[in-house]
C-alpha positions in Angstrom: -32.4 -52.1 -56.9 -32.4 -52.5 -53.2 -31.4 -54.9 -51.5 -30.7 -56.1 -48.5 -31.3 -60.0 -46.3 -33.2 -61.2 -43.8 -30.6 -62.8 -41.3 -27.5 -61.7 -40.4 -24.8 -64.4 -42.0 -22.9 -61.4 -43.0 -22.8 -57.6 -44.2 -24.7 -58.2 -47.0 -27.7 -58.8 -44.3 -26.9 -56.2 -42.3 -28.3 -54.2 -45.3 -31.8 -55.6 -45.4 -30.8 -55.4 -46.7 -32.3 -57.5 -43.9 -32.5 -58.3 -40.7 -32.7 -61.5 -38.1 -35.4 -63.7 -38.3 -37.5 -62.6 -35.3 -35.8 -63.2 -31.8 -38.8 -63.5 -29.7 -37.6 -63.3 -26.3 -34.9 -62.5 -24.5 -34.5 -62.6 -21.0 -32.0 -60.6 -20.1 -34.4 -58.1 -21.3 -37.6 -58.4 -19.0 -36.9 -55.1 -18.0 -36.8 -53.5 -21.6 -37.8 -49.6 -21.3 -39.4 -49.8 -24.4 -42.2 -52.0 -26.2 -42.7 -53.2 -29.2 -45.7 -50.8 -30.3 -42.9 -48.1 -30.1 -41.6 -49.5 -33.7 -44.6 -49.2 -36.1 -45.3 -52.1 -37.7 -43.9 -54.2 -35.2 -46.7 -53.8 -32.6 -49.6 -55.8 -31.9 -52.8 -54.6 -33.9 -51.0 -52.7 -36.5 -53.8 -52.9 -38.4 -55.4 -49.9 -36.5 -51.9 -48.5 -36.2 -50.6 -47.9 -39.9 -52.4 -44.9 -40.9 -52.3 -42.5 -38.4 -48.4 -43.7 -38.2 -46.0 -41.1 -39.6 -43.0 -40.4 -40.9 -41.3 -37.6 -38.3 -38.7 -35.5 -39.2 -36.6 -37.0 -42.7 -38.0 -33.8 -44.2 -37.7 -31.7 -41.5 -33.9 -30.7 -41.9 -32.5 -31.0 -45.3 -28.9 -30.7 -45.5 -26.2 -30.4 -48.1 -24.7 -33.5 -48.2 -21.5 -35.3 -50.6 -22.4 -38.5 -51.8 -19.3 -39.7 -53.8 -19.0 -42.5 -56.1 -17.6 -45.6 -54.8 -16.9 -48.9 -57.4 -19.8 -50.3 -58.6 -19.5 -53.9 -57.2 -22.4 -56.6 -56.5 -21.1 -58.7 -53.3 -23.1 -61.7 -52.2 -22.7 -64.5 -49.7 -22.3 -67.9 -50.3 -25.1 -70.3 -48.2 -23.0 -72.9 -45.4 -23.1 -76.1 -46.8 -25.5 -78.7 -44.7 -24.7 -80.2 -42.2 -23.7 -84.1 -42.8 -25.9 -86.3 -40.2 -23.9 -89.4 -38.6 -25.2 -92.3 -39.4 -24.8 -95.6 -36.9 -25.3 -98.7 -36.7 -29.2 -100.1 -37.3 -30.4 -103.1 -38.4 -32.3 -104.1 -41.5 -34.3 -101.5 -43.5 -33.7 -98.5 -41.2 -30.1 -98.7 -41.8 -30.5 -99.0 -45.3 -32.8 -95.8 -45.3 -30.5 -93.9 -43.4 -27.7 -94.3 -45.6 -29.8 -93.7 -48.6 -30.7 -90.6 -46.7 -26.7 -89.7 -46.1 -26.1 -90.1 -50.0 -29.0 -88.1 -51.0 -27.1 -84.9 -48.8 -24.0 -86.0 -50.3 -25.3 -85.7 -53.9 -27.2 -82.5 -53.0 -24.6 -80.7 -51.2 -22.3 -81.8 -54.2 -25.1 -80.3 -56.7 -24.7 -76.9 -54.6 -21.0 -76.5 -54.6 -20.5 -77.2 -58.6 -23.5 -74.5 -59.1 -21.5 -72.1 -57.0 -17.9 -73.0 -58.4 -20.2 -72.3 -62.1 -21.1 -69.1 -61.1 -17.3 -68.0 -60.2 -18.5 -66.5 -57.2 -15.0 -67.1 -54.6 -16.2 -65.4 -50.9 -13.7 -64.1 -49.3 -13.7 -64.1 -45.2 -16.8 -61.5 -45.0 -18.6 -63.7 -47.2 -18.1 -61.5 -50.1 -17.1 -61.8 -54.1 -13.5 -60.2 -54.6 -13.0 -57.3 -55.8 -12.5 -58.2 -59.7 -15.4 -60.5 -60.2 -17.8 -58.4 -57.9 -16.8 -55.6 -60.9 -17.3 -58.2 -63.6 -20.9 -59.2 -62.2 -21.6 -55.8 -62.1 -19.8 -53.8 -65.2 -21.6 -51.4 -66.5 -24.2 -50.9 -63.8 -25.1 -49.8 -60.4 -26.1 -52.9 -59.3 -28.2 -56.0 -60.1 -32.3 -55.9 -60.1 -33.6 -58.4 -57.7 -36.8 -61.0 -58.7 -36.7 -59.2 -62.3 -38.9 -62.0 -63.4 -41.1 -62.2 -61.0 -41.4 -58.1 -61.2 -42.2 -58.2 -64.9 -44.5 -60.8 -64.7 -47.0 -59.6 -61.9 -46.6 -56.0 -63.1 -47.1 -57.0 -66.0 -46.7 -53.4 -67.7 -48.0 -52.4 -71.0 -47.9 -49.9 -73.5 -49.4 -46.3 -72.0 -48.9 -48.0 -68.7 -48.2 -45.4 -66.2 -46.0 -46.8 -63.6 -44.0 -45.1 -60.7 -41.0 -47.2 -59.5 -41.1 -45.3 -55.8 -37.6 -47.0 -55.1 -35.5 -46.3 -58.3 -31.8 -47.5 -57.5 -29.9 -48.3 -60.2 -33.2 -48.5 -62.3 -32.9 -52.3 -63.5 -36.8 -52.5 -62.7 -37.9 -49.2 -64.2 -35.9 -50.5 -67.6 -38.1 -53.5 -67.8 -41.4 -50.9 -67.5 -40.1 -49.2 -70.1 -39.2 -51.5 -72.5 -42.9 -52.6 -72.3 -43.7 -49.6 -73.7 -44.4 -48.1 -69.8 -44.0 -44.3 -68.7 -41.9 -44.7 -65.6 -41.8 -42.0 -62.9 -38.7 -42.8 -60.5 -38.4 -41.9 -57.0 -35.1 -41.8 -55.1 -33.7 -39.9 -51.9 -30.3 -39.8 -53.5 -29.4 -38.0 -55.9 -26.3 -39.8 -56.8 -29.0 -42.5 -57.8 -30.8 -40.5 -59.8 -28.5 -38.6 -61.6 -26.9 -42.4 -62.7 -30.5 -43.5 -63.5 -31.4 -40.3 -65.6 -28.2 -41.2 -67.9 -28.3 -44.7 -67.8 -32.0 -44.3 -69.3 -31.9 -41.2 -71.2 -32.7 -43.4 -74.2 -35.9 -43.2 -73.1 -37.0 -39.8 -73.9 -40.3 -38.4 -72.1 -41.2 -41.8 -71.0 -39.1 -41.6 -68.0 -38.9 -39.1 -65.3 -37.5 -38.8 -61.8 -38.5 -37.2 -58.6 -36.2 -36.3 -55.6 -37.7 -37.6 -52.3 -38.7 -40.7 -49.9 -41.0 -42.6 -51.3 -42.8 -42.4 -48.1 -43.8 -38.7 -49.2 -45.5 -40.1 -52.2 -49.1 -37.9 -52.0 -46.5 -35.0 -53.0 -45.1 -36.4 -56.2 -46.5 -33.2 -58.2 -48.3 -35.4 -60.7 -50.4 -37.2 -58.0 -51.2 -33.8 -56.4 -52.3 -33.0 -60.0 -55.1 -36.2 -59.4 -52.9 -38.4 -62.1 -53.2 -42.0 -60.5 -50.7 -45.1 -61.4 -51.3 -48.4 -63.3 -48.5 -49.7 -60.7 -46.5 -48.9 -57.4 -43.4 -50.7 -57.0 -41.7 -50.8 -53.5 -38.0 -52.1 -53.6 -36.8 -51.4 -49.7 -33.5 -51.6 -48.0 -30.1 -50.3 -49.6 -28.8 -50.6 -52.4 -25.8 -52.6 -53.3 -24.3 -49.3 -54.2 -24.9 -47.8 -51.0 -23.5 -50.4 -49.5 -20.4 -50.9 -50.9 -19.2 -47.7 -51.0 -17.0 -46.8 -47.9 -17.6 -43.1 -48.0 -21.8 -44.1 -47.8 -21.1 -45.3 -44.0 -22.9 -48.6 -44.3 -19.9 -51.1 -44.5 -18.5 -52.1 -40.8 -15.8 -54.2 -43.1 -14.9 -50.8 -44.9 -13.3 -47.6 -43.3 -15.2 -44.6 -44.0 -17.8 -41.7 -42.1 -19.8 -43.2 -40.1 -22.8 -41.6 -41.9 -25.4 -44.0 -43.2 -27.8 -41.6 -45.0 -29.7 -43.0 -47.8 -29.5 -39.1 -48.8 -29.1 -35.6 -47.7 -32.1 -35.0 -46.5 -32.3 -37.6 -43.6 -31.9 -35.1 -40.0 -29.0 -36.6 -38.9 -26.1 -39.0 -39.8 -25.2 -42.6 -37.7 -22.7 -40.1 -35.9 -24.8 -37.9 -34.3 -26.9 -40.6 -33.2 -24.6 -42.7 -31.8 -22.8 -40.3 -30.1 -25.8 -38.2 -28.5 -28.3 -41.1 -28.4 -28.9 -42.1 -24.3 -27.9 -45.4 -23.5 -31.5 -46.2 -23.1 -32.5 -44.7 -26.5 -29.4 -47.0 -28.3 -30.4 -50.4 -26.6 -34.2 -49.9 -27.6 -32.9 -49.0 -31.4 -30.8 -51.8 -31.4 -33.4 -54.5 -29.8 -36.3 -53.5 -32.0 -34.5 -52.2 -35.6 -32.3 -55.2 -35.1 -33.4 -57.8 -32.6 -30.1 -57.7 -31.2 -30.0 -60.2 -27.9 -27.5 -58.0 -26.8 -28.4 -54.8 -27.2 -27.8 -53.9 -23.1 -24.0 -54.4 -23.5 -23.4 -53.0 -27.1 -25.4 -49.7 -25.8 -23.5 -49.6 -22.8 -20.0 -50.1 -24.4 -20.7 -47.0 -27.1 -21.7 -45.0 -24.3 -18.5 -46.1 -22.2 -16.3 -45.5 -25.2 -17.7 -42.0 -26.5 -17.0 -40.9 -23.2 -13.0 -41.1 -24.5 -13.4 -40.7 -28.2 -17.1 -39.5 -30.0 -17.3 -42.5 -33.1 -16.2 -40.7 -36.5 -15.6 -43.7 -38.8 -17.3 -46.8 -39.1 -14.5 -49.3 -38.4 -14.3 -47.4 -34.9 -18.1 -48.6 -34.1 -17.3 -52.1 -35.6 -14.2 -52.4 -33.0 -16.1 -51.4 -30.3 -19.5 -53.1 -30.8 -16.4 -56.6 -31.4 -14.6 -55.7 -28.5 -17.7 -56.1 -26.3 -19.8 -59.4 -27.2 -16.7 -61.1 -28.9 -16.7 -63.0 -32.4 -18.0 -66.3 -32.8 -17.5 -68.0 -36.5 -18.2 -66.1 -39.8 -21.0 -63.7 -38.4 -20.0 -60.0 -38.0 -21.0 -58.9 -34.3 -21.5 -55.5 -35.2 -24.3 -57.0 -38.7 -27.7 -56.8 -35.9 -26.5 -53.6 -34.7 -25.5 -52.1 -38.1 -28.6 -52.6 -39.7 -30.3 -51.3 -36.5 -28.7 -47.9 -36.8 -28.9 -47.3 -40.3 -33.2 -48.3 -40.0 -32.9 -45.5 -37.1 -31.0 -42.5 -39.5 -33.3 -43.3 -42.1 -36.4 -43.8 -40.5 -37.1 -46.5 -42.6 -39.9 -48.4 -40.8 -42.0 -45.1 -40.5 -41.4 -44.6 -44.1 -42.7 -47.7 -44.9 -45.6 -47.4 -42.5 -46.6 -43.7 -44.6 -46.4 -44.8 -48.2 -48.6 -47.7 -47.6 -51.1 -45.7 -46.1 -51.0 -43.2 -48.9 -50.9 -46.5 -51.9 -55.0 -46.4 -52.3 -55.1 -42.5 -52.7 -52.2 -43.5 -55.6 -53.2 -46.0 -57.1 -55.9 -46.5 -59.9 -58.6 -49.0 -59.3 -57.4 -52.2 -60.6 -53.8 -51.1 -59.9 -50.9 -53.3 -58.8 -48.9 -53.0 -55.8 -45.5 -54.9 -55.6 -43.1 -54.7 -52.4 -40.2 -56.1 -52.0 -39.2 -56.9 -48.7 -35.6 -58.3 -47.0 -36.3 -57.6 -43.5 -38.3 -59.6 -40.9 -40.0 -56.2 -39.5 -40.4 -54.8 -42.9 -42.1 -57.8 -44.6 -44.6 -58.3 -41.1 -46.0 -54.6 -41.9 -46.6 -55.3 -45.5 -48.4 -58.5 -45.0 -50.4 -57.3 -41.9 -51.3 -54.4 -43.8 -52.3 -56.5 -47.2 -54.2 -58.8 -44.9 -56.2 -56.7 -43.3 -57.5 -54.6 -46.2 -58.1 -57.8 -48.3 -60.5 -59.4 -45.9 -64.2 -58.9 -46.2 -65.2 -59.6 -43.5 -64.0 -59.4 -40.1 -64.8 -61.0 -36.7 -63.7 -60.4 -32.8 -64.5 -61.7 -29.6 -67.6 -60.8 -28.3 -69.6 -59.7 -31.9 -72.3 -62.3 -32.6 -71.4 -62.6 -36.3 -68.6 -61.4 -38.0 -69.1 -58.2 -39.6 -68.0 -56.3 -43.0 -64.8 -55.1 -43.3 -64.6 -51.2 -43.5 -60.7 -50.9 -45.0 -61.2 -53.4 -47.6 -59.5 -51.9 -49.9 -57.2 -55.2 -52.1 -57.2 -58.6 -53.4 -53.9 -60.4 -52.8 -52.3 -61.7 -56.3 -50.2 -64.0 -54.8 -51.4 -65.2 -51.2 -47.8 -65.8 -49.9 -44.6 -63.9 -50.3 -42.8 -64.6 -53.5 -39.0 -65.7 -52.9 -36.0 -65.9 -55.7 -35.3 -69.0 -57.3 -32.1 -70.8 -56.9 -30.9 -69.6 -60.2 -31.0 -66.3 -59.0 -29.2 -66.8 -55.5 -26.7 -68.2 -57.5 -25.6 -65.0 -59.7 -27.0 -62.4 -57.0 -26.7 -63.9 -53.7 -28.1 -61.0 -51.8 -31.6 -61.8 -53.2 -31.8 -64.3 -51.0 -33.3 -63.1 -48.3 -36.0 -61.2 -50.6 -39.8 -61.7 -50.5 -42.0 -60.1 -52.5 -46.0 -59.6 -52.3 -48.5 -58.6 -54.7 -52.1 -57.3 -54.6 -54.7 -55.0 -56.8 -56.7 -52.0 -55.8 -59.8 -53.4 -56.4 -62.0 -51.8 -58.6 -64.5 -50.2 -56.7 -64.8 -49.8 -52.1 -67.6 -52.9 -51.5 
């Protein structure tokens, strides 16, 4: 469904469909106008933070918009093999070791390359599947489901299973529901998505439904305002390959097209507008926190330098300029950071985030699962600082002469660390990689 990665090797990251993995400091920005706390879920003590946080605005304007079809394609990225160690000269055992040690790399980075030549995945120079086999991996279908295993087994749906998949996509996860014998309400921004869902599962009679909106706005689903609650909550975040590969979407600084990056119409304003009206102040703080870009000073002054000549219009104009001003090192894109910064901005997607999980207990049954899947640094800190907090009984600061109960216990984590794809997975759908998902259950009654 949605996917995106957690550092920026190449587009595919800039997605999720990632993000970089966590530049701390930077000190050519001491002097940053802006904190962290101004992100939610980045700041310190989100724990107090995430419910009053809300989602401003992506409902405020909605606009006609044309989302056009673009070829269904699954791209991926291929991991850098490792890097061989030099082995000297040393005596006796040690050397012996070390060369056993220099084989063992050899052997493993000759496992990794016949597993990738097997899976008839050839990258080309943005780290992507050509054009054919990218339609061969993905004939017939809007894109590939990511940790479908792992979904089906800690969902584990069942007949009269109500179940709403809050990030529907191409609807590979809502199929598996419903071949349990679920009923599967979907929830999607786009429409495009939807409408390709709606067909691709008509089969499927009452059992599935769809509802237009961010999943952030969940409380207004009209069967939760009607007091229904759900068996499960799924949460798939990021873009979808889709999205992504379709030039007139916006998202692709490899593909010409609007510089537009809605995940649908009713997001207030495209990556146009804010790019071109943004202050150079705003830009820098969007691109240091959505994308922990080290340099987000100099990209933020060069946009504001060239929109003086020329407002952006396409997206290949943004990816020149962004190039033109911190230069190209090796494989990496230098516009990915800022990319992924600016389509988190347009579709205010931490904030979303920060909403829906607020709202997941007044959703949820008792004894109902949650499953998020994360492929951002930023995104997968909220969820487990949120999960944490409300699964810990009791709690403890500096200064209390015993630790006390905790009031917003509200879960029990399933799985106490993030779940990641095996390498079976990464091999037919590289951008899983980056993905991590976490699991917990409404417990059954407030302690």
């Amino acid at each position: 469904m949605w996917l995106t990665s957690s550092a920026p090797i190449t587009e595919a990251a800039c997605a999720p469909i990632g993000g970089a993995r966590g530049l701390r400091s930077v000190g050519a920005l001491k002097n940053f106008p802006a904190t962290q706390d101004s992100a939610p879920g980045t700041a310190r003590g989100f724990g107090n933070a995430t419910d009053v946080r809300a989602a401003p605005g992506w409902l405020a304007a909605r606009r006609p918009g044309t989302f056009m079809d673009g070829q269904p394609r699954s791209p991926g990225t291929e991991h850098p093999a490792p890097l061989d160690t030099m082995v000297r000269a040393a005596s006796g055992w040690l050397s012996a070791r070390l060369s056993w040690l220099s084989e063992s790399r050899d052997v493993s980075r000759k496992t990794s390359c016949a597993a990738a030549q097997a899976s008839s995945i050839v990258m080309n120079e943005a780290n992507e599947p050509s054009e054919a086999q990218a339609e061969a991996l993905n004939k017939g279908g809007y894109h590939l489901p990511v940790l479908p295993t792992e979904i089906a087994e800690w969902m584990n749906a069942k007949p009269g299973d109500f179940i709403i998949d809050a990030t529907l996509g191409g609807g590979g996860h809502s199929e598996m529901f419903l071949k349990a014998g679920a009923e599967v309400l979907g929830v999607d921004r786009d429409p495009e998505a939807l409408e390709h869902t709606r067909a691709k599962l008509a089969e499927y009679g009452s059992r599935f439904s769809t509802w237009e909106g961010n999943f952030s706005n969940l409380l207004e689903i009209p069967a939760i305002k009607a007091g229904r609650k759900a068996d499960g909550l799924l949460l798939d975040l990021g873009v979808s390959s889709r999205q992504l590969d379709s030039a007139t979407r916006g998202f692709s600084f490899m593909r010409e097209g609007p510089l537009d990056m809605r995940m649908g119409p009713s997001s207030p304003r495209t990556a146009a507008e804010l790019v071109n009206q943004s202050s150079e102040a705003e830009l820098t703080r969007i691109l240091f926190e959505f994308g922990e870009e080290p340099k987000a000073r100099r990209i933020a002054a060069a946009i504001v330098k060239q929109r003086e000549v020329k407002p952006f219009a396409t997206t290949l104009e943004l990816a020149s300029c962004i190039e033109t001003a911190v230069g190209r090192q090796g494989r990496i894109h230098p516009a990915t950071r800022a990319f992924q910064a600016i389509r988190m901005a347009v579709n205010e997607e931490l904030e979303s985030l920060a909403t829906a999980l607020a709202a997941v207990p007044q959703v949820l049954k008792p004894g109902g699962r949650l499953l998020v899947i994360t492929f951002h640094s930023l995104e997968d800190r909220m969820v487990k600082r949120y999960l944490r907090h409300r699964s810990t009984p009791m709690i403890d600061e500096p200064g209390w002469p015993a630790p006390r109960p905790n009031p917003d216990l509200q879960f029990e984590l399933l799985a106490r660390k993030a779940i990641a794809p095996g390498a079976a997975e990464i091999s037919t759908n590289p951008r899983s990689r980056s993905s991590k998902l976490r699991v917990a259950r409404l417990l059954e009654t407030k302690p």
